[in-house]
N, C-alpha and C positions, 0 to 999 in steps of 0.2 A: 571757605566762607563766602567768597565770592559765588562762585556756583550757586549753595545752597541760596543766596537772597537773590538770585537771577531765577530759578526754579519757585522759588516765594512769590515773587515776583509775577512769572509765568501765570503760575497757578489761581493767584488773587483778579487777576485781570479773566485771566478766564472763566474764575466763576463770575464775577459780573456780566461778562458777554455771554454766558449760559442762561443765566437769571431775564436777562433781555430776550433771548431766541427762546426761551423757553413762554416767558408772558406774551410776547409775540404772535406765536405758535400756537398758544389758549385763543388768543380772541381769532385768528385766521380759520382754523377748526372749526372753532362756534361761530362764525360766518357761514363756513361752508356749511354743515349741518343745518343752520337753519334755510340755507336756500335750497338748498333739499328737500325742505318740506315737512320737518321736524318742529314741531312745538318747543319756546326755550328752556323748560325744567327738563324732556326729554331729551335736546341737546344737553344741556350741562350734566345730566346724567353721563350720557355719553362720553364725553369731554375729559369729567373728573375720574371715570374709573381707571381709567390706563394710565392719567398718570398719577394717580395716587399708589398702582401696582409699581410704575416704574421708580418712584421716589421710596417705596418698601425692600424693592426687591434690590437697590441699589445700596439703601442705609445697609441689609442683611448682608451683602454681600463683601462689604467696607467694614462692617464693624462685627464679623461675628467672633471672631478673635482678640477683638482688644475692648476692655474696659472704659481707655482715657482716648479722649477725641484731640490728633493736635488739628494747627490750624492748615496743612497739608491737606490732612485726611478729610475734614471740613471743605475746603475747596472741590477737592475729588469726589466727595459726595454730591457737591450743587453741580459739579459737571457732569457725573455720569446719571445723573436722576432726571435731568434735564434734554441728554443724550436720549436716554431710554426711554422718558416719557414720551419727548419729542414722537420719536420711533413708531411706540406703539400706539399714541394716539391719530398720526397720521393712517395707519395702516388701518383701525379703528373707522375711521372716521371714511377715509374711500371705501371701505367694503360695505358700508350702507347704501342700500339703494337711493332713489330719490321716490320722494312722494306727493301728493296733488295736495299744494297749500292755499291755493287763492280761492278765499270763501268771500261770498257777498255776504247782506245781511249786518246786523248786529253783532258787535263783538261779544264773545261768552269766553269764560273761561274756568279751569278746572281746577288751577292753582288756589290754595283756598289761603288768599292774600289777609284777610285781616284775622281767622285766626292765629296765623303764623305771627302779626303784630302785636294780638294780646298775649302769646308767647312772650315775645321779645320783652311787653313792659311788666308781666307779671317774671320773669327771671332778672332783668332788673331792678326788679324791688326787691328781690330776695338777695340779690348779691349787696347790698346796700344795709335791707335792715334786719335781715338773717344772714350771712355767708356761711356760716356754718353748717348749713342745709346743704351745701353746694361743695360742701367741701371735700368729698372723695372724687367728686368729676372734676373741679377745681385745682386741687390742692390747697398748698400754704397762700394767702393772698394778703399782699402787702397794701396800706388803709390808699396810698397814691394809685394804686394798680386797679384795685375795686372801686373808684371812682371813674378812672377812666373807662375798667369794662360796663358800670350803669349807664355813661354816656355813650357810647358807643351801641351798648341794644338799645335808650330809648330813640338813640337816632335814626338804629336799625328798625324799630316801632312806628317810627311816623312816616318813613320814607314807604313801607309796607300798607301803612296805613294811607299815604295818598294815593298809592297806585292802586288800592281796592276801589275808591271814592272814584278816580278815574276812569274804573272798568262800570261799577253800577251808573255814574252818572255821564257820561259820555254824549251828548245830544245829539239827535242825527239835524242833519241840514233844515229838515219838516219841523221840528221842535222850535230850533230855535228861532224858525222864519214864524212859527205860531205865536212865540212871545213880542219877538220883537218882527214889526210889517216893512220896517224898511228897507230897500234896495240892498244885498247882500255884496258882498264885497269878496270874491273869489280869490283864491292862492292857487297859482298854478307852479307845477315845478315836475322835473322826474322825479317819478318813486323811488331812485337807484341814488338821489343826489338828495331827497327828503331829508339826512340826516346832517347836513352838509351844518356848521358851524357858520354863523352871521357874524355875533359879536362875541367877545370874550369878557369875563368876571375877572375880580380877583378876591371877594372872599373865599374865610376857610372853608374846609370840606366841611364843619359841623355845621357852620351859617349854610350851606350849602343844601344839606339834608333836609335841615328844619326848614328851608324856605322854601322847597319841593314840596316837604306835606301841609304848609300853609299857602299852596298855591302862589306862591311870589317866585319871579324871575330873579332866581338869584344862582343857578348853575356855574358851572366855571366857562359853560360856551354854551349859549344860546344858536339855538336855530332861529329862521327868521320869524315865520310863525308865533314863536315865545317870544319873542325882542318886540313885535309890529302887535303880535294880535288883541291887546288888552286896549293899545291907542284907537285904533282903528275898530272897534268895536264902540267904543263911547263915542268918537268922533264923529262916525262914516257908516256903517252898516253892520250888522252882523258878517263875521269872518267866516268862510264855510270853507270847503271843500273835497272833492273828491278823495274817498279812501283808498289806499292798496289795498288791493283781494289781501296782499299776503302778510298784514298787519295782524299779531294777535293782540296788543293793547294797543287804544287808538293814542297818540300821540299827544302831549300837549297842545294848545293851542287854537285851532281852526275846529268847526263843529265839522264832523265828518257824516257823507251817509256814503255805504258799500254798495255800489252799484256792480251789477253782475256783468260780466265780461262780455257777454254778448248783447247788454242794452247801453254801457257805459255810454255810446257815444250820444245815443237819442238825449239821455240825461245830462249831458251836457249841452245840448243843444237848447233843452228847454232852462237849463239855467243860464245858461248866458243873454236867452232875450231878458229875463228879470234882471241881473245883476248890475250894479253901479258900475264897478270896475273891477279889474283883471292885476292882480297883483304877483310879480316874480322876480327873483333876483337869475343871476346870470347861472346859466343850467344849459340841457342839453338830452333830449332822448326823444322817439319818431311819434310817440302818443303826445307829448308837449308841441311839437310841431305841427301834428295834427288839428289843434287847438289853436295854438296861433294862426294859421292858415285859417281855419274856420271863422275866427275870429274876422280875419284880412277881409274876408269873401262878403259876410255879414256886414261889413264898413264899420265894426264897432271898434278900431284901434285907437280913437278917441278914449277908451275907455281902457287901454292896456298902460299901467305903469312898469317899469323897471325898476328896483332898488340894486344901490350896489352896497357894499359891506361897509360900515363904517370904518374910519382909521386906528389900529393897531399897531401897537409898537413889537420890533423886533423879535422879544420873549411872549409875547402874544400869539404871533405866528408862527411860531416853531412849535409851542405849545398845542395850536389846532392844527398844523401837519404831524403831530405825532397822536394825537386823538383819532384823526382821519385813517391813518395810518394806520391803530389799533380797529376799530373799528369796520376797517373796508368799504371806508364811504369814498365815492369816486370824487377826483378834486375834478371845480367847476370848468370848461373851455375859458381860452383864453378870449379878450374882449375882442380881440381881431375875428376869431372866427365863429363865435357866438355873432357878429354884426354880419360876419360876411352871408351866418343863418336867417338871419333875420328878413336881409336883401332878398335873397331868393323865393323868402315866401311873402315878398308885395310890400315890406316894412320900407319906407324913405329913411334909416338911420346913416348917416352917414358922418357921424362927430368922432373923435376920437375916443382916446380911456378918456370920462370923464374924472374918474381917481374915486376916491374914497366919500361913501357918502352920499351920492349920487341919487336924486330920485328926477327918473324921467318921463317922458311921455311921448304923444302923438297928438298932432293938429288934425285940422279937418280937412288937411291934405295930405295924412299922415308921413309928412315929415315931423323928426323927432326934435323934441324941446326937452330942453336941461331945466329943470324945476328948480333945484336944489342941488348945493353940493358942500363938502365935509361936514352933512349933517352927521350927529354924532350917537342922540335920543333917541327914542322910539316919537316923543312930543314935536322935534324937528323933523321926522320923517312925514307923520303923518298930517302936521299943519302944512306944509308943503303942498301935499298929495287935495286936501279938504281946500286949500285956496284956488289951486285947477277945480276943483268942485264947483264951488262957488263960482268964479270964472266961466263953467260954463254955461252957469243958471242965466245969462245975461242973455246967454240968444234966445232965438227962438223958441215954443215949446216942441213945435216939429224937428230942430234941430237938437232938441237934450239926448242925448245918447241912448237912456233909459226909454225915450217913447218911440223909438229904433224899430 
């Protein structure tokens, strides 16, 4: 008896730690695949078929002799389906070449996002006020079960439905400097660290969905961008920034234009004489450096702020080191060697961590000034950032940074 609940035992745990290396294992794949240069419906093609063969070819191989499933067999199943997928989607996944992804330009896309949406709310109205239409793909559906599957596609409907809105309405940098003439307010950062997690949520996943396709910041982890860029747009300037080549939907937040690889730098050149200021949290990669430096050179670091991450508790941050961690976004340098970056390329910062909350800057000696700290809002960041604003309207006009 003993044995057999030590083998129980065994078995239960390891399907859970299969279940993890296995989800694991999806998103590290579909990492790799897309840096390769693979579009993401053709990754997730990719992706899905090997292990949907190895979670087939594992149930066949487990159950083709027995009728009744115990919970052994069940365990044995999520381990070796997991095992095998693992297997053959790795092997899957290296045997593709790599291919040329960084496109300038306008994003376009092929994925045909919104009729897949009216998909989703036209099958939720059938599971709702016909089920019986749906019932040999379905089966039996219990009236608590059919409500949760209408919620779940029209959540599925809107979440489809905003990233369509996203890809047609997307403004490039030109656009939005045409509606709105004031001074633009630039996001710098690496593209390798662009997905990096700022602040964390705590609504449900279904608030979650619905406040994605009605454009509210309501995610479980916000980037900076989404936390800063709706404040700082009514406050301060239009939010802009430079695109990745290898973005196929442009990201929430910042108005992007795709500048091509061989003029990006010119284009930044000419946007930094216009823009108010330079806005980035703690990052790290040799085109960001390039920019700072350019910046130094120019004598505009008046005009460069820092933000750091607002304060998060505990289960907050485990939470975005396991997002991170799915995802393969690289976690940010630490503040010692992020400052020691700074020093070498002409920056006076020389303060410690300022901690959580943090919005800084540079004087007209640029030595760094602490603005702010444990702000927590996006309305505390960016009253902060708009008071140096203000602040600097007081000198000079040949001194305002903008007539630089």
């Amino acid at each position: 008896m003993k044995l057999n609940g030590l083998v129980d035992l065994t078995l239960f745990l390891g399907a859970y730690v299969a279940i993890f290396l296995g989800i694991f294992s999806i998103a590290y794949l579909y990492r790799r695949i897309r840096n390769n240069g693979y579009l993401p419906a053709t990754a997730l093609l990719i992706i899905a078929l090997p292990y949907a063969i190895g979670i087939a070819l594992s149930s066949q191989f487990l159950f083709s002799q027995s009728n009744e499933r115990t919970s052994q067999q069940t365990d044995l199943l999520i381990i070796g389906a997991a095992a095998l997928s693992i297997m053959l989607g790795t092997s899957v996944t290296y045997a593709f070449p790599k291919r040329a992804n960084r496109r300038s330009g306008r994003r376009t896309v092929r994925v045909p996002f919104r009729a897949l949406s009216a998909l989703c709310a036209i099958t939720a109205t059938l599971v709702l006020v016909y089920p019986s239409a749906l019932f040999h793909v379905l089966g039996t559906i219990t009236p608590d079960n059919q409500v949760k599957l209408a919620q779940s596609l029209v959540a599925g409907a809107l979440l489809l439905y905003a990233i369509d809105k996203r890809v047609r309405h997307a403004p490039s940098i030109e656009e939005v400097r045409t509606e709105d003439p004031r001074p633009p307010v630039v996001y710098l950062r690496a593209f390798n660290q662009e997905e990096e997690f700022f602040s964390y949520g705590t609504r449900s996943w279904k608030e979650i969905l619905i406040g994605m396709a009605l454009r509210r910041n309501e995610r479980p982890a916000l980037s900076i961008e989404e936390f800063l860029g709706d404040a700082i747009g009514s406050q301060i300037g239009p939010f802009v920034a430079l695109g990745s080549p290898e973005d196929y939907i442009p990201p929430v937040g910042a108005a992007r234009t795709y500048a091509a690889d061989n003029n990006w730098q010119e284009y930044f050149l000419k946007l930094a004489r216009e823009a108010s200021l330079f806005v980035l949290q703690v990052n790290h990669s040799s085109n960001l450096s390039w920019e700072l430096s350019t910046l130094q050179r120019m004598g505009l670091e008046r005009r460069v702020v820092i933000v750091t991450k607002p304060d998060a508790g505990i289960i907050a941050r485990m939470r975005i080191r396991i997002f991170r961690l799915f995802r393969g976004i690289e976690p940010p340098p630490e503040w010692g060697v992020f400052v020691n970056e700074l020093q070498l390329l002409g920056y006076g910062i020389e303060i410690p961590d300022p901690g959580p909350g943090a919005v800084i800057t540079f004087d007209q000696d640029a030595s760094a000034l602490v603005l702010a700290q444990l702000a927590s809002t996006p309305e505390e960041y960016v009253s902060a950032i708009s008071s140096w604003v203000c602040q600097r309207k007081v000198l000079r006009k040949d001194e305002l940074p903008w007539y630089g």
